[in-house]
N, C-alpha and C positions, 0 to 999 in steps of 0.2 A: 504494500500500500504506500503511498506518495501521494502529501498535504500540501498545495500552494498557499503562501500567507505574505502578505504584504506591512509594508512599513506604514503605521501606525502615527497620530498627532499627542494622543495621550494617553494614560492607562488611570481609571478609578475606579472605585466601589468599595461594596463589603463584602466578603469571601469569609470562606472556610475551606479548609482544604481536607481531605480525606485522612482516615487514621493510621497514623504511626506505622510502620510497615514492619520495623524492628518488635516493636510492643504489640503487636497482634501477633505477630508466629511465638513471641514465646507467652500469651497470655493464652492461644490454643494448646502450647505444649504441657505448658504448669495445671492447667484447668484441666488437660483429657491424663493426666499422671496424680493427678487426688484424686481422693476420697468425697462421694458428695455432688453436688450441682451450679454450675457456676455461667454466671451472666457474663458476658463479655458486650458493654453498650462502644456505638461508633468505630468497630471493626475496620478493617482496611480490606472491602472486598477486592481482590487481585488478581493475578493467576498466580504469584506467588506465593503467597499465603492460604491460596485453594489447594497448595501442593501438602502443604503439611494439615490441612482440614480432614482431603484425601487420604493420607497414611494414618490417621489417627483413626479413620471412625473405622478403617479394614483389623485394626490391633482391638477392638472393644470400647472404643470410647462412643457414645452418644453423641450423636453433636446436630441439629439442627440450625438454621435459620431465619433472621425475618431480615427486612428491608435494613436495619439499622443493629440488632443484636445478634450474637450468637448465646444460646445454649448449651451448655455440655457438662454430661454426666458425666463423672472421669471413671476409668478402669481402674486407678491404683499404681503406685510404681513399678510393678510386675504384668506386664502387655500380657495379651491375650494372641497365643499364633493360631491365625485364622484356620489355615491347612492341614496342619502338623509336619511341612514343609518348608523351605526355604522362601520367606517374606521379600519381596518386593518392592520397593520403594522407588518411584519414579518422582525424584526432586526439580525439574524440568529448568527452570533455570538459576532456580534458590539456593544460592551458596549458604541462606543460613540452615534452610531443611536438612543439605544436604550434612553440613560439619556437626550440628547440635543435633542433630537425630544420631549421628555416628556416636555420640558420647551417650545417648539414653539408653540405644540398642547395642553400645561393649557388655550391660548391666543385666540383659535379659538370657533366659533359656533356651534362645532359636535362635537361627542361622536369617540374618539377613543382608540381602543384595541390596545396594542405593543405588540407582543410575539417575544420568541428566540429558537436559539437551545438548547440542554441541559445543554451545560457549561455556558452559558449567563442566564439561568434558574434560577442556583443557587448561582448566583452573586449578591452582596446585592443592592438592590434601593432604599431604606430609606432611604437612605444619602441625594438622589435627589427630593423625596418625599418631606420630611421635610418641606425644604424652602419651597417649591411650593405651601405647604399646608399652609403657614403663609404668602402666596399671594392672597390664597383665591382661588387657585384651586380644583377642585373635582377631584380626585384621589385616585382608591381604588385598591390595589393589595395583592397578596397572601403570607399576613405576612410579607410583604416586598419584597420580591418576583416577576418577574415576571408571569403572565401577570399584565399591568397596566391599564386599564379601566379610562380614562381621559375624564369627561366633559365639555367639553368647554367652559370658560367664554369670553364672552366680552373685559371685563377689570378687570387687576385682580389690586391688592394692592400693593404698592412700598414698600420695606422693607430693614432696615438694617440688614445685618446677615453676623453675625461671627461663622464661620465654626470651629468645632476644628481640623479637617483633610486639611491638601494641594492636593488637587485634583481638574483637572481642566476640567472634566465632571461637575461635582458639579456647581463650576464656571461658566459654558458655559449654563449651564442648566438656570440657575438664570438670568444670564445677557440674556437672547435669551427670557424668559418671561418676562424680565424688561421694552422690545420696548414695549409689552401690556400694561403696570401698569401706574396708576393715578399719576402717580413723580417721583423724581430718586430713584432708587434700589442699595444700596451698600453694596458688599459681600468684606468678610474680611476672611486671612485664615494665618495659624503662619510662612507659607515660603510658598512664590509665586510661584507658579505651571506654567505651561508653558501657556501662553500666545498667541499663534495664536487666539485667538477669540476678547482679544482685537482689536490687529493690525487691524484684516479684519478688524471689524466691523469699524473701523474708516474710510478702507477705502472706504466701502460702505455709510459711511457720516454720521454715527452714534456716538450723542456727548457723549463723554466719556471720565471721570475724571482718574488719576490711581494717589494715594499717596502711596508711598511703596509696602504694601502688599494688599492693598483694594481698589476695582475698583467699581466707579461708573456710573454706564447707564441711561440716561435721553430718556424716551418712544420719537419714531419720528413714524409720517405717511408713511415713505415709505424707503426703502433703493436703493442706486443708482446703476445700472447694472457699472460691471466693468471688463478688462481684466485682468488677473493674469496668473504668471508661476512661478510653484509648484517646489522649489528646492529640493534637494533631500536627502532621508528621514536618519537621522543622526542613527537613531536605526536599518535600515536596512546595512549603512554602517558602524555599528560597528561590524558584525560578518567578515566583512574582515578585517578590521583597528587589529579587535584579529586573523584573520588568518598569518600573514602579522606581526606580533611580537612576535608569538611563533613556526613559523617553521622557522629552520633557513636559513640564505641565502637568507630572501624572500626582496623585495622591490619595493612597492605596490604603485601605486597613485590612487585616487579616486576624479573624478572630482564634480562640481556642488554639494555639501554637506550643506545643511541648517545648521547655526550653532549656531540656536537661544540662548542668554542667558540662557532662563529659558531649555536650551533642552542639553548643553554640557559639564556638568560636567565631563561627561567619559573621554573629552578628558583632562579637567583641573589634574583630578584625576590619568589617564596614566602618564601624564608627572611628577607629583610626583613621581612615581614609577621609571621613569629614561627610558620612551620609547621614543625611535627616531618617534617623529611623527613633522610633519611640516607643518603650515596652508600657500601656496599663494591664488594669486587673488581674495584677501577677496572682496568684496563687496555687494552689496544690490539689490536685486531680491522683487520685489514687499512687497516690507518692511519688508524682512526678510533675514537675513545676512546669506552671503553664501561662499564658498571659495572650493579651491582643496586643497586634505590631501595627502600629500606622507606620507608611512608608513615606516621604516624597522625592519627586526629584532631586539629584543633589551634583554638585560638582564636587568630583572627587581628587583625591591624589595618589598616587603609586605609593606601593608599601610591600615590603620582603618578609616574604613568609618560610617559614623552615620547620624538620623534624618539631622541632617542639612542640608545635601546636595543629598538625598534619591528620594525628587521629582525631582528633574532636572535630574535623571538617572534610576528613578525606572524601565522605560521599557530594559534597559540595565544589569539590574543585574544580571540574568546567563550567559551571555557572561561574565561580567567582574570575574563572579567566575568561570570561565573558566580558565580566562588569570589569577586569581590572584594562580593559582594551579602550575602555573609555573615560579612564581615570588618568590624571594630569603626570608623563613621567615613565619611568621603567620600571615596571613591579616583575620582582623574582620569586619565583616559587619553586622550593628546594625541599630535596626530604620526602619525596610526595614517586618513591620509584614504583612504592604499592600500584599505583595507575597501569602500569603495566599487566597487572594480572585481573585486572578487574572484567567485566563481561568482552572491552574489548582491551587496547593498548591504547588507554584514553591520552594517552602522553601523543601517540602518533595520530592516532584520529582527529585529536582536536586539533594538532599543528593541520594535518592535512586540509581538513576542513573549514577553518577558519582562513586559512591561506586564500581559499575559493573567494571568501567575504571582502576580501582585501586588508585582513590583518596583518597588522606586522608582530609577528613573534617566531618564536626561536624555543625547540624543544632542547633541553638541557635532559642527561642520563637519568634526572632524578625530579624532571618539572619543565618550567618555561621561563622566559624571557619574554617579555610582553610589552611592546611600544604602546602607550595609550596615547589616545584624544584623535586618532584613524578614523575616517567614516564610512569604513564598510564599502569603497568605492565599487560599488553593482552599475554598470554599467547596462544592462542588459536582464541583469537576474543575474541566480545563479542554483547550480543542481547540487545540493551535499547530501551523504547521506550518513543516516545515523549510525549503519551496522549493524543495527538489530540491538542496541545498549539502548536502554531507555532514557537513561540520563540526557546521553547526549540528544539523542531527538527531543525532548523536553528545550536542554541549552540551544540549538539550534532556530528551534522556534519561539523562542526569545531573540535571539540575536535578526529574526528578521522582522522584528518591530521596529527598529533603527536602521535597517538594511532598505539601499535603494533598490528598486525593481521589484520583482517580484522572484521569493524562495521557495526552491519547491525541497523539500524534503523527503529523498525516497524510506522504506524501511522504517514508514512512518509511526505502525502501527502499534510497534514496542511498547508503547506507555502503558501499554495494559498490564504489563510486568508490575507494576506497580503505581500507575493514577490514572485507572480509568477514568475517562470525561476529561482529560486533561484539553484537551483544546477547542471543548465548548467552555469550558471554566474561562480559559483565556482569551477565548472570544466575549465572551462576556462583560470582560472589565475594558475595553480596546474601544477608542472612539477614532 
C-alpha cells in the first residue's frame, strides 16, 4: 500500500493517541499468568499486541474483548499445553512477544517453538538467550536467530547478570523467568531502560528490589488479577508533538500521554532545543505518570545527543531527526548503533530517505549528523519508502507536512504494527 500526502499550512486540535504499546503486551502477559480476572481499560488494539492476545488465550488464559477493554481470566504461572505437543508461537513482528514470552516459557513443562515475520527473523536473540541459558534453560535457535525451540524447565536457576547493553526486553525476559528460579535473580545494565515491567509486576504482588540501575525479583507462586488503564503511548505521541513544532502556526494538545521516566527524554531533550511544549494535569494512572502536552510551533536549535540518554528515547529517534532537520545548527546523534537492529537499519533508511527530501545529513557508525533549517527542496514530489518499519512510515508522513510537492509513501500500510488510524488521526489535526 502507498499514501500521497501533501504539505500542510498548520496542525491543531485535541487528540488522544492510542495505548501504550509497551504497557499493553505486558498488562496481557501479567493479567493471563495470575490468579483471578482482570480488566485491562484503553488497550492498544495492534497487530502486535494481537500476537501475544493470540499465544495466551491457545496456553488457557481467557481473554475476550470490547471496543475499549480487554478481559482476562489468567491461567496461573504454570501455562496450560494445549496439545501435549510442541507449542507454537507465531510473534509476527513483536520483538517484545517474541524475547518476554522466551523468559515465561524457559519456566514451563513443554517444549515451545516462537517464530516471526521476516524483519523479526533477522533480529538478534542472543542477547535474551544468554541469560536464560545461565538459568539453566534449554534453548536452541538458529545462530541466534529466530526460531527458538525452548524446553521447559520446572525451575530454573537465580542468577546475577550484568548486561552490557540497556535494553528492557532483555530485562523483562530475565525478570519474567526469575518468578521460576530457586532465589532472587538480579539483572544489572549501565543506564536503566524503561521500566513498565517492574511497576506491573509489583502491582500484581511480585516482591521486587530496584537499587539504581539493577532490579531484583524474588520467585512467588502466583501473581494477583488486577484492573489497569493503559495511558497513552508517549512514542506514538511524538510524531504529533514533531508535527505540531515544525509546521508553522500549529498548536497542538494531546491529552492522556504516559510520561514515564525511563520513556521521556524526547520531551527533556525538545525543550533544550527551545520548543514551546507544556506538560498539565500531570498525574498517576495505574502507576504510571501521565499528563496532557500542549505543543506549538517553535524555532529551535541543534543539540548533541549520546549513549546517555539513547534508551529512554531510542524508539523516538527518526522523529526526532526529523525535527532536528529543522532546528537552527548541527545536531549529532551518537550512541544510538541499536538503530541498526531494529525492524529495519533505521540508521541507513533514514539517511536514504530523507536524502530523497533534500536533507542534508550524514549517517555516523552509531547515528547522524544533521544540517538543520533545509526545506525539504521537493521539486516535483518525491517516492520514499518506509520498508515495512512502522516508525518510519509514521516519521515520513510527518516530514511531508513541510515537504514541497506532493509525498507518496510506499509500504504505507505498516502503522498497523502499532497505530492503527494513524493517518486519519493526522489528517484530522492538518488545515
Amino acid at each position: 500500500m502507498e499514501i500521497k500526502l501533501r504539505q500542510v499550512n498548520s496542525v491543531s486540535g485535541i487528540i488522544e493517541v492510542p495505548g501504550d504499546k509497551s504497557i499493553t503486551h505486558r498488562s496481557i502477559m501479567f493479567s493471563s499468568l495470575s490468579e483471578g480476572s482482570s480488566v485491562i481499560r484503553n488497550y492498544l488494539l495492534s497487530n502486535d499486541c494481537d500476537r501475544t492476545i493470540t499465544a495466551f488465550r491457545k496456553v488457557g488464559a481467557r481473554i475476550r474483548s470490547d471496543k475499549n477493554n480487554l478481559y482476562i481470566k489468567g491461567v496461573g504461572l504454570k501455562l496450560i499445553n494445549p496439545t501435549g505437543e510442541n507449542y507454537n508461537i507465531y510473534a509476527g513482528n513483536s520483538g517484545t512477544t517474541a524475547r518476554l514470552f522466551s523468559g515465561i516459557f524457559s519456566g514451563q513443562n513443554f517444549e515451545t517453538i516462537i517464530t516471526g515475520d521476516y524483519s523479526l527473523s533477522i533480529r538478534p536473540m542472543q542477547r535474551v538467550i544468554d541469560p536464560l541459558l545461565e538459568m539453566g534453560a534449554d534453548i536452541k535457535s538458529n545462530g541466534g536467530l529466530l526460531p527458538l525451540v525452548i524446553n521447559g524447565r520446572e525451575s530454573l536457576k537465580a542468577i546475577n547478570y550484568k548486561s552490557e547493553k540497556s535494553t528492557a526486553q532483555v530485562k523483562s525476559a530475565v525478570l519474567l523467568a526469575g518468578l521460576y528460579a530457586d532465589g532472587p535473580t538480579t539483572y544489572s545494565e549501565p543506564v536503566k531502560s524503561r521500566d513498565h515491567s517492574e511497576r506491573m509486576l509489583k502491582i500484581f504482588g511480585v516482591n521486587i528490589d530496584i537499587k539504581g540501575n539493577s532490579v531484583t525479583i524474588y520467585p512467588t507462586d502466583k501473581l494477583i488479577a488486577q484492573d489497569l488503564t493503559i495511558p497513552g503511548d508517549i512514542s506514538s505521541a511524538a510524531f504529533f508533538i514533531a508535527a505540531a513544532l515544525i509546521v508553522p502556526n500549529s498548536n497542538l494538545t494531546i491529552k492522556n500521554v504516559g510520561i514515564n521516566p525511563t520513556r521521556n527524554a524526547l520531551i527533556e531533550v525538545l525543550k533544550q532545543m527551545g520548543a514551546n511544549i507544556t506538560l498539565i494535569n500531570t498525574r498517576e494512572v495505574s502507576h504510571e505518570p501521565v499528563c496532557d502536552i500542549i505543543i506549538k510551533y517553535s524555532r529551535l536549535k541543534a543539540v548533541n545527543i549520546d549513549a546517555s540518554i539513547i534508551p529512554r528515547m531510542i524508539d523516538e529517534i527518526p522523529i526526532f531527526t526529523l525535527i532536528s532537520t529543522q532546528a537552527e545548527g548541527v545536531t549529532k546523534i551518537s550512541g544510538a548503533e541499536e538503530l541498526k537492529i531494529k525492524e529495519t537499519d533505521r540508521i541507513g533508511v533514514v539517511v536514504s530517505q530523507f536524502k530523497k527530501l533534500g536533507v542534508q545529513i550524514e549517517a555516523l557508525e552509531d547515528g547522524f549528523l544533521i544540517d538543520g533549517r533545509n526545506e525539504f527542496a521537493l521539486t516535483g514530489g518525491a517516492i520514499v519508502d518506509s520498508f515495512k518499519d512502522h516508525r518510519m512510515a509514521m516519521t515520513l508522513a510527518v516530514a511531508s507536512l513541510i515537504a514541497k510537492g506532493e509525498t507518496v509513501i510506499k509500504n504505507s500500510d505498516c502503522v498497523n504494527i502499532s497505530f492503527p488510524g494513524f493517518y486519519r488521526m493526522l489528517n484530522s489535526i492538518c488545515d
